[in-house]
N, C-alpha and C positions, 0 to 999 in steps of 0.2 A: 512492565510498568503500566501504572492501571491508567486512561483516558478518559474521561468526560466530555461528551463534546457538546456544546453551546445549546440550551432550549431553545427551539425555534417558538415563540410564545406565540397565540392569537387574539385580534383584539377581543375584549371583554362589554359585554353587553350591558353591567350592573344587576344583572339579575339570576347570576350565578350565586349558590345557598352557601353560606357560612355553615361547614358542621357545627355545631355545635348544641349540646344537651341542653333541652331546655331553653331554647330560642328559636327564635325563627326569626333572619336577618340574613339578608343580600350583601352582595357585593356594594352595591350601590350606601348602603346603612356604612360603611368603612369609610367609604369615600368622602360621603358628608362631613362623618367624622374626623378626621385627618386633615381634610383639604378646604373648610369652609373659611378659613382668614384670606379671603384673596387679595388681602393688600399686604400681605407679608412678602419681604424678598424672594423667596424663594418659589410662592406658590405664584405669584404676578409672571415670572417669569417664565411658568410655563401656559399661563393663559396667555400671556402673549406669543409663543409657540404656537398654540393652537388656532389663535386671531391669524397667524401668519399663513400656517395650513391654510384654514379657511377660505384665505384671499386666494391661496393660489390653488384650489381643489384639489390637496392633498389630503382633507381632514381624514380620509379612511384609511392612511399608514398611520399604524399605532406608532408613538412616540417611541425610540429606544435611547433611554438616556445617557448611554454610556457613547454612543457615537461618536467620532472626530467630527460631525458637525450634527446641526439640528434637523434640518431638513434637505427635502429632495423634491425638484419638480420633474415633472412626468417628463419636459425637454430636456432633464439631467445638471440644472444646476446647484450648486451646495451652496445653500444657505446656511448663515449662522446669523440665530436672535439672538440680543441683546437688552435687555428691561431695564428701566428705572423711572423713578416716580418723587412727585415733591411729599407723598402722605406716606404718613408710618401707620402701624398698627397703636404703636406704643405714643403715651404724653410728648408731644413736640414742643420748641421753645420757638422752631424757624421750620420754615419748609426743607427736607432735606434739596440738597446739591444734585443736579441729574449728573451721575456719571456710569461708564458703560467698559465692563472690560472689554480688551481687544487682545489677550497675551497671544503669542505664539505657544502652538501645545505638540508632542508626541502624539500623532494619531495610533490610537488603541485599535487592534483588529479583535474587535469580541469572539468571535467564531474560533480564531487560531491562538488568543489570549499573547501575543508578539505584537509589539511597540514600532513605527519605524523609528528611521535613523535619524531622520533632518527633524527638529523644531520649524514649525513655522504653522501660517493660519491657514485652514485647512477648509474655508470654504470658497465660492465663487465671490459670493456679494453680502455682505453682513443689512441688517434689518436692523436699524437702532428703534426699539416701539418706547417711547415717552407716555406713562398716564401723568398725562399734566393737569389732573381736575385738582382742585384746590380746595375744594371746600367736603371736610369730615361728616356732613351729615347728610350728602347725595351719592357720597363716593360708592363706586363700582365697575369695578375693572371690567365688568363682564359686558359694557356700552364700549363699543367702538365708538362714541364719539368722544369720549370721555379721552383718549388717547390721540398722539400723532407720531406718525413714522416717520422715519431717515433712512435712503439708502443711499450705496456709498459700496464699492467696489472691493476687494480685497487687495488689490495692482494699487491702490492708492495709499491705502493704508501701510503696504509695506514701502515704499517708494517714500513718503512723506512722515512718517511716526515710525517705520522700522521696527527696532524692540519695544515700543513703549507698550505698558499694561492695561491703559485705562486712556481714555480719551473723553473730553467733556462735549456737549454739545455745542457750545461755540466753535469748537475746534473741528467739529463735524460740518457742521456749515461752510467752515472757513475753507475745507477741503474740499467742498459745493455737493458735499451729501445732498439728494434730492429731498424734502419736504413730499409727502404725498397722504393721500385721505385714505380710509381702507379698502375701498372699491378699486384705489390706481395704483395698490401695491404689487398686483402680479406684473402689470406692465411697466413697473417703475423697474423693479427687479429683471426684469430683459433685456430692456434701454439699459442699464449697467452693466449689465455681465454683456451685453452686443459690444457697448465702448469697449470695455475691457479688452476683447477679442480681437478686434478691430486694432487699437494699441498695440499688442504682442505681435498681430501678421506685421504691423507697420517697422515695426523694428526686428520684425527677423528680414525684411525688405530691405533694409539701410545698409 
């Protein structure tokens, strides 16, 4: 039986050559193309991925986005980002609603293409990143000021919302998600997953 086993990929510089007859265009010419709406759902959220990197000096692990979580920090905890925003790409009537999934998922093993067994969330500390600019005609996801973070534990999330899929941010507050600016999001991120750890010895203690 025949095996494939997993491209071990490396990051790309954008300045790798598109064959192509009759052109001459980079990697970087694709990317423009493809990925310039950065207030669309999907592309925001992996600038905010990247915003997250950033904070915590990971930005030189290429993204893999099939992962059971988003990131990794160099002291080993598993992060999962989370986006949303009040501006659309598209005609709006209202500002959208900030809400942020939180599901429990099957961690996928890319490498060995096998599932495990338990559902449940699969990182240490989730990163809620809100672009809360409001106004269409300065908008750009790519200012951190233009955004503000939430973090918030994963021991809470399951403990307090359980299965729930989506979590709003009042309800992140309410759970005392920490509020933090881009600069105090690695150390927001430690202080959480520290409590976190802290909790778990305490009740294996009891």
């Amino acid at each position: 039986m025949m095996e494939l086993d997993a491209i071990e990929f490396q990051r790309k510089s954008g300045q790798e050559e598109i064959i192509c007859p009759d052109k001459n265009r980079k990697l970087l010419d694709f990317w423009s193309w493809a990925y310039s709406d950065l207030v669309s759902n999907t592309d925001r959220g992996s600038i905010a991925e990247y915003l997250i990197a950033l904070a915590c000096n990971i930005e030189d692990n290429p993204r893999i986005s099939w992962n059971a979580y988003d990131l990794l920090t160099n002291d080993g905890i598993k992060i999962e980002v989370k986006s949303s925003g009040y501006l659309q790409t598209w005609k709006q009537k209202d500002y959208s609603k900030p809400i942020f999934g939180i599901p429990k998922t099957l961690a996928w093993d890319y490498r060995e293409n096998v599932y495990e067994i338990d559902r449940k969330r699969q990182a240490d500390v989730y990163v809620f990143a809100l672009h809360a600019h409001k106004d269409k005609a300065t908008v750009n996801p790519l200012d951190t000021r233009q955004w503000e973070f939430y973090v918030l534990s994963s021991k809470i999330l399951d403990e307090k919302v359980r299965n729930s899929k989506n979590i709003s941010l009042k309800r992140i507050l309410d759970l005392g998600g920490v509020k933090c600016k881009f600069d105090e999001i690695m150390v927001t991120i430690k202080s959480a997953n520290s409590s976190e750890s802290k909790q778990i010895e305490s009740n294996r203690n009891q």
